[in-house]
C-alpha positions, 0 to 999 in steps of 0.5 A: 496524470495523477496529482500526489498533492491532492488529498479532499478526503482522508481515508480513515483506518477502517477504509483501509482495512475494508479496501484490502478485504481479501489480502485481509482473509488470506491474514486471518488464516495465518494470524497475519495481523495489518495495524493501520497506524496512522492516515493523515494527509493522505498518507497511510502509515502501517505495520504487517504483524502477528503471523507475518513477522519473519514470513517469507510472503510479507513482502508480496503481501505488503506488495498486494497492499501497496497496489490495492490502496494506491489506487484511491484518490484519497492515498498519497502514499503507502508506508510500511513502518517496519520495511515490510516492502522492499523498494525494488518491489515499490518501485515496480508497482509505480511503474506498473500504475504508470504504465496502465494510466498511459503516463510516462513515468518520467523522461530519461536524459 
């Protein structure tokens, strides 16, 4: 199981932005803009501007991100400042993780 609260090394801004490169390139074409605001303790803070205000795709671009980064050691969480990821759709993707590490989520009672 994955331990949330461990964190050796912070991700920086730019480790972010090179981890989702290729939602980045889909972005640029459309103005989509991710500003990373903040990373301490492992926790990434940021924003879906430019072109992706008010896109129907910001959601599953938010999603595409949400998955990408949570897989590094070094990310404890992924926030998205203006609600970009609906909780629905983060709560999928934890289970999703869980489920391919081979870890129940947690026991139901």
């Amino acid at each position: 199981m994955r331990d949330d609260t461990r964190c050796v090394m912070a991700i920086t801004a730019e480790e972010v932005l090179r981890e989702i490169g290729p939602v980045q390139e889909v972005l640029d074409a459309h103005d989509g803009i991710v500003n990373v605001i903040d990373t301490s303790g492992g926790n990434v803070m940021l924003s879906l501007d430019g072109g992706c205000v008010g896109c129907s795709s910001t959601p599953m671009t938010a999603m595409q991100i949400y998955y990408s980064l949570k897989k590094l050691d070094t990310v404890n969480d992924v926030i998205f400042v203006n609600g970009e990821l609906p909780e629905y759709m983060r709560t999928f993707i934890d289970q999703k993780m869980a489920d391919e590490a081979g870890e129940p989520e947690g026991e139901i009672i």
